[in-house]
N, C-alpha and C positions, 0 to 999 in steps of 0.2 A: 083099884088095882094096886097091888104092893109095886116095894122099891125091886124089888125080888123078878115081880112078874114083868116088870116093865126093861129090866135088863135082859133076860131071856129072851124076851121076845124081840129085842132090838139085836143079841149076837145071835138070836136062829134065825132071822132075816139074811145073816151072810154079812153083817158090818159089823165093825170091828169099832171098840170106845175106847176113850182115856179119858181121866178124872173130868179137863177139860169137857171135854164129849156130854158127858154123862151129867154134867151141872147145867150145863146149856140147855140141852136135848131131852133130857130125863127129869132134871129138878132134883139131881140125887149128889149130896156133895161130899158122900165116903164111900165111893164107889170102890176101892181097893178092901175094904171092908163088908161089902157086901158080895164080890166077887169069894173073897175067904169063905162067909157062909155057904153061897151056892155050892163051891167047890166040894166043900164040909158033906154038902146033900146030897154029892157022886154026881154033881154038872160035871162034863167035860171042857168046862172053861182054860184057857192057856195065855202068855204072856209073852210077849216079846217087845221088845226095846225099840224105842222108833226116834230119829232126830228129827228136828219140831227146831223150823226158827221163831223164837221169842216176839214183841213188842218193838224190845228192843233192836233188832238187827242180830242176838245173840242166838248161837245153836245151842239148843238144850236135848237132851234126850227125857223121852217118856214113857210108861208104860203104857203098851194097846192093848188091850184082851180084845181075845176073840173065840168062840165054841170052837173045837176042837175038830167037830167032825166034818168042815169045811172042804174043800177039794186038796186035790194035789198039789193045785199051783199053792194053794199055802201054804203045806209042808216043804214046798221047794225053798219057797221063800224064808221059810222060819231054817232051812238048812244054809243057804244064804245069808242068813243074819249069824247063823253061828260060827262059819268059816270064815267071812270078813270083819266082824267086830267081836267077836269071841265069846257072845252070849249063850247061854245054856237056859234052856228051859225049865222052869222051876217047879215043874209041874206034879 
């Protein structure tokens, strides 16, 4: 199974990865680079900005993809993420 086929089938399950995610879980460790290609091949993959505390105690933010053609409550929420932290969609 490619790095390709194995991200697919983990965002058409309905979950949603970060680089994190994807190295743990997938074994894939340029997962923002292979997200680029899928996208490249007409996926409906999408992004949004998620806080994540650190190791350390520290809050960091990160990117979570996730397929696009997900429910409503996601678009609520990615509409949510853009009225309170000012994040736009890069999509």
């Amino acid at each position: 199974m490619t790095q390709h086929q194995r991200i697919l089938d983990h965002l058409r399950s309905g979950r949603t990865i970060t680089a994190l995610d994807a190295f743990n879980q997938l074994g894939i460790t340029q997962v923002a680079s292979r997200i680029f290609e899928l996208k490249r091949e007409g996926h409906p993959i999408s992004k949004r900005t998620v806080r994540v505390v650190n190791r350390y105690d520290e809050i960091c933010y990160v990117a979570e993809y996730y397929y696009k053609s997900l429910t409503i409550d996601m678009q609520l929420t990615d509409y949510i993420a853009e009225y309170y932290l000012g994040e736009e969609d890069d999509s």
